[in-house]
N, C-alpha and C positions, 0 to 999 in steps of 0.2 A: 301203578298209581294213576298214570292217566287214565285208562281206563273205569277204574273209579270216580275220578272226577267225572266226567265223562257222563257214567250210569248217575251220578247222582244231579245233574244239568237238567238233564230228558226226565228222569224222577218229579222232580221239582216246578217244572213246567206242566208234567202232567197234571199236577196239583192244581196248579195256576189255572188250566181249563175246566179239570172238575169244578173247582170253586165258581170260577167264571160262568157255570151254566153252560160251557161251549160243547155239544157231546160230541159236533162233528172234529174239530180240533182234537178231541183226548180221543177219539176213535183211531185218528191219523196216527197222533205219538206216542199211543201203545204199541203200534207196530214198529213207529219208527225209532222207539227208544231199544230196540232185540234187534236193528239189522244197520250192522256196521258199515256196509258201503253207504246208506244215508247219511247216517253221522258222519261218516269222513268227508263225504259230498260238503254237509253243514259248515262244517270246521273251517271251508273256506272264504270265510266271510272276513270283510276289514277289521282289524283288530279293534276287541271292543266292543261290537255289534254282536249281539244276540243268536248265535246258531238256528236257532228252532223260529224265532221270529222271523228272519229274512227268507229261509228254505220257504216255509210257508208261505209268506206274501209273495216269491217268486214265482209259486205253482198259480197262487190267485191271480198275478197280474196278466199269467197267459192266459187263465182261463176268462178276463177281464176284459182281455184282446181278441174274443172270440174262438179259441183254440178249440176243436170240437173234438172230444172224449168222453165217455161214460161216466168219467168221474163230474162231470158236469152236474149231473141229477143230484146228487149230494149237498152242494152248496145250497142253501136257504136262500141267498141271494141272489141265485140265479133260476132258482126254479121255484119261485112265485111265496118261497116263505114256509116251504116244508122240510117236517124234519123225516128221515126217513128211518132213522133207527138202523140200519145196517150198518157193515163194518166196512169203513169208507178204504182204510188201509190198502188192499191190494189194487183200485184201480188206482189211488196215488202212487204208490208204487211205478205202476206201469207207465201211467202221466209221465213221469218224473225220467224215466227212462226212454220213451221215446220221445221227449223233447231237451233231452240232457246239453244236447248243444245251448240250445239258449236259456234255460234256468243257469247254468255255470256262470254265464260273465253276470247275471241278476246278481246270485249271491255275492260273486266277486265283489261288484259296484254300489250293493245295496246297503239303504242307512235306513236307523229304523225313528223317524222322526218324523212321527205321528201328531196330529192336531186333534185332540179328544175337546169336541167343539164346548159336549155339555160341562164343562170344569169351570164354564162361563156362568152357571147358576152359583157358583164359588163367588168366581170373582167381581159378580155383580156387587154381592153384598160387603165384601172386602174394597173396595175403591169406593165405595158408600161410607163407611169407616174412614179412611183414608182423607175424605175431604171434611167430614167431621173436626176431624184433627190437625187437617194443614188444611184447609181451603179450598175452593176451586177457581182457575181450571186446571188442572192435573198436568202434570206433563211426565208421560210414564213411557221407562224403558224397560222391555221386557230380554229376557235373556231364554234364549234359544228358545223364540218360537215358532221353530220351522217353518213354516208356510207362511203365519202367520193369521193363522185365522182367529185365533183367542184375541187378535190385537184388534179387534173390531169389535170385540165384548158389549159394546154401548149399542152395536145396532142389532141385537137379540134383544127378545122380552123372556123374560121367568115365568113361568109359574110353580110357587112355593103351596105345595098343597099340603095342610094336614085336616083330619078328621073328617074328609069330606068338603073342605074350605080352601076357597084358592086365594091368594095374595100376590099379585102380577105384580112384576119392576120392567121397569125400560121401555122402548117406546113406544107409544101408542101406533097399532097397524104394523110390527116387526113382523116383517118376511123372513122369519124365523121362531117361533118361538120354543124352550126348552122347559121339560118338567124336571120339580125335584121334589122329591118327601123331604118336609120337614120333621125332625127327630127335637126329641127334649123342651124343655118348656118357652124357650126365648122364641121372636121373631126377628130376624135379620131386620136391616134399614131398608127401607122403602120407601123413603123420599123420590123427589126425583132425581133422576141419573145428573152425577157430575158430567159437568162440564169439560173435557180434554182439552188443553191449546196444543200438545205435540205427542205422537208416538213415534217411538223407536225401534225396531229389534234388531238385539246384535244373535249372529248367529254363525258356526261355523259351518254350516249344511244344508244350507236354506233352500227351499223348494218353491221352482220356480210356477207356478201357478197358469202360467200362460201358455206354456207348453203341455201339448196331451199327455205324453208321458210320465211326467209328473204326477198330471191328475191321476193317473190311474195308477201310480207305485202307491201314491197318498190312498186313495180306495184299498190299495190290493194289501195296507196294512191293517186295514180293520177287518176283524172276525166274521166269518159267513153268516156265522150264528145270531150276529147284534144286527140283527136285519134294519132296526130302527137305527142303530148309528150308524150302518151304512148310508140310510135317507137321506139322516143330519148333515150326512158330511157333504155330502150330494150340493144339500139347500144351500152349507154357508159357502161350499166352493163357488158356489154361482151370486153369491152377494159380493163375496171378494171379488171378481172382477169386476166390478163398478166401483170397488174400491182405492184409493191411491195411498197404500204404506209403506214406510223407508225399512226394508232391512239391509242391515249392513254385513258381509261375508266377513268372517274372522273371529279369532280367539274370543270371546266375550270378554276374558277377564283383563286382555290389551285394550280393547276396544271400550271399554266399560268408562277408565275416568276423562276421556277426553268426551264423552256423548255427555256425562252431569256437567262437566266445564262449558259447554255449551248453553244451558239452559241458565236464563238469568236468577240471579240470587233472589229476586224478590220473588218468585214464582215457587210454588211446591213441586216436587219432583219423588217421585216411587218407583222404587225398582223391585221387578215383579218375575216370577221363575214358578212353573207347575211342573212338577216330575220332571227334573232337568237335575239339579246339585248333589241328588241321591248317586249319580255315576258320576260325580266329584273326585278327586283322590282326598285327604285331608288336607296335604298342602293347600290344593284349589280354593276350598271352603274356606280357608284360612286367608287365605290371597285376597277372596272376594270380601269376607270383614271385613279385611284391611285397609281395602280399597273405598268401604261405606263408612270405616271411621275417620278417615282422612278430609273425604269428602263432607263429613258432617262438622269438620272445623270452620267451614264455612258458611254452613246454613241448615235445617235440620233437612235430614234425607232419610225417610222413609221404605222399610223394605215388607211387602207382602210376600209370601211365600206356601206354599203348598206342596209338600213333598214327601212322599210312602217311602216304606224301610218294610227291607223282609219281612223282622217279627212281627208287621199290620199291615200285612198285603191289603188287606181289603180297605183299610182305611187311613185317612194322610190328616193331620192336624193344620189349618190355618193359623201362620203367625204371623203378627204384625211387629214389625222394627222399630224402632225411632233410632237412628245416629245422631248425637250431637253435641258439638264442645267435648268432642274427646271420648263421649261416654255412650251407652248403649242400653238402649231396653228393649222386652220385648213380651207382648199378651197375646195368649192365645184365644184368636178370634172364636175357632168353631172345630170341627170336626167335618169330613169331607167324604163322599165316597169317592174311590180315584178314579169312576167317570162321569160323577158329577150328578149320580140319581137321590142323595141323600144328603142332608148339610142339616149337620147339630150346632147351631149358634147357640153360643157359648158364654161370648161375654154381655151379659146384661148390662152395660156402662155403653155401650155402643151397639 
């Protein structure tokens, strides 16, 4: 039976990278999904964390580190943006085996809490919404945003392009800016960016940014293949550090009602989670309701959200919440791709 599970993990992943576009990746896990000392290697990972996710960003973060091997030429990221079409498998393989000593405590210590910058073409248009409806300046707490680079969303620009036609949000001169196809007939709000008076994130894994190490687990989790989200991540790791944001280490869902008790009553407050509550348990999801209906006894508290499920890998619906006086609603803003190259706005009221 484990076994089966097991083949149907590595299955299912391989899926994930075909679909993905990634060939060097599903090159890798064809091999690696028929050779069980991998998988066993894999299996040692913190419980919870993704077998095939952390093996893989462990081989990246040496190769990242400058480790010199053959399997080098492979990466698109490391050699200039090519793809080479061969079957990358056996020098991984080999990689993996002569540097086994230190890929083992990687997987051992590795978490897979990634910053996918462009989800920030989402959440432009959602926090656009959001003061629509409660005002600005905003005071948003995000939940587990590892690093924290989505929490600086306001100092990116968009461009929402369809038909040949671009429609920019955010700041003028962003030392970053992110594309996205617009899909279906709405255009998102493109006002100007709200105003913030406070950010938050609570997180239990939070990556510390100032440290090399760091930066490069954070790189060595993005795909060889997404040469351009490697760049992205590149641009906003180096905005973040001129940046100053509070994340706080711990449970999000302990930490969660004393951060709204802190923000005054009279002020609008959103609390905001992208591909985080999907590895919820039910109680969690249930927990964290619970915790925005209590909270909305006192003032309304609004919740954005953006979050994939197996059956639409490819695609995550934006909701927006309202808590309050007991009661709960909730409309679905748009449609999302889950790294943030496509956004079907949705609700024509906003």
């Amino acid at each position: 039976m484990a076994k089966s599970k097991c083949f149907d993990y590595w299955d299912f992943f391989l899926a994930e990278c075909e679909r993905a576009h990634a060939p060097l990746y599903a090159s890798i896990i064809r091999g690696v999904k028929d050779d069980d000392a991998l998988k066993t290697l894999a299996l040692h990972v913190k419980q919870g964390q993704p077998p095939a996710n952390v093996l893989l960003a462990a081989v990246h973060y040496l190769l990242l580190q400058g480790a010199d091997h053959p399997l080098r030429r492979h990466y698109p990221n490391l050699n200039g943006g090519r793809q080479l079409g061969e079957d990358a498998f056996p020098p991984f393989k080999d990689f993996v085996e002569a540097h086994r000593s230190e890929i083992e405590p990687l997987i051992a210590s590795g978490v897979t809490n990634t910053n996918e910058v462009a989800r920030c073409s989402a959440l432009h248009a959602g926090f656009r919404a959001v003061a629509r409806l409660a005002g600005a300046p905003l005071n948003l707490i995000e939940i587990g945003p590892s690093a924290g680079l989505n929490m600086i969303w306001d100092r990116y620009g968009v461009n929402y392009v369809r038909d040949g036609e671009t429609f920019f949000a955010g700041p003028a001169g962003a030392p970053l800016v992110i594309g996205c196809t617009l899909r279906g007939p709405n255009l998102p709000p493109l006002e100007p960016t709200p105003a913030v008076a406070r950010r938050l994130g609570l997180e239990l894994n939070p990556v510390n940014l100032d440290e090399p190490h760091w930066r490069t687990w954070l790189k060595a989790l993005v795909w060889p293949d997404q040469v351009e989200r490697f760049a992205r991540l590149e641009k906003a790791i180096r905005i973040f550090l001129d940046e100053k944001v509070e994340i706080r280490r711990g449970d999000a869902l302990s930490l969660l009602p004393d951060a709204i008790a802190e923000i005054p009553e009279n002020q609008p407050v959103c609390i905001y989670h992208t591909y985080v509550t999907y590895q919820f348990s039910e109680a969690m999801r249930q927990t964290l309701d619970d915790i925005l209906v209590v909270a909305g006894l006192r003032r309304p508290v609004f919740r954005l959200s953006c979050e994939g499920t197996l059956e639409r890998a490819g695609e995550a619906p934006m909701i927006l919440g309202r808590y309050h006086d007991g009661g709960r609603t909730a409309r679905r803003l748009a449609t999302c791709h889950p790294h943030g190259r496509w956004l079907d706005w949705a609700d024509s009221r906003l």
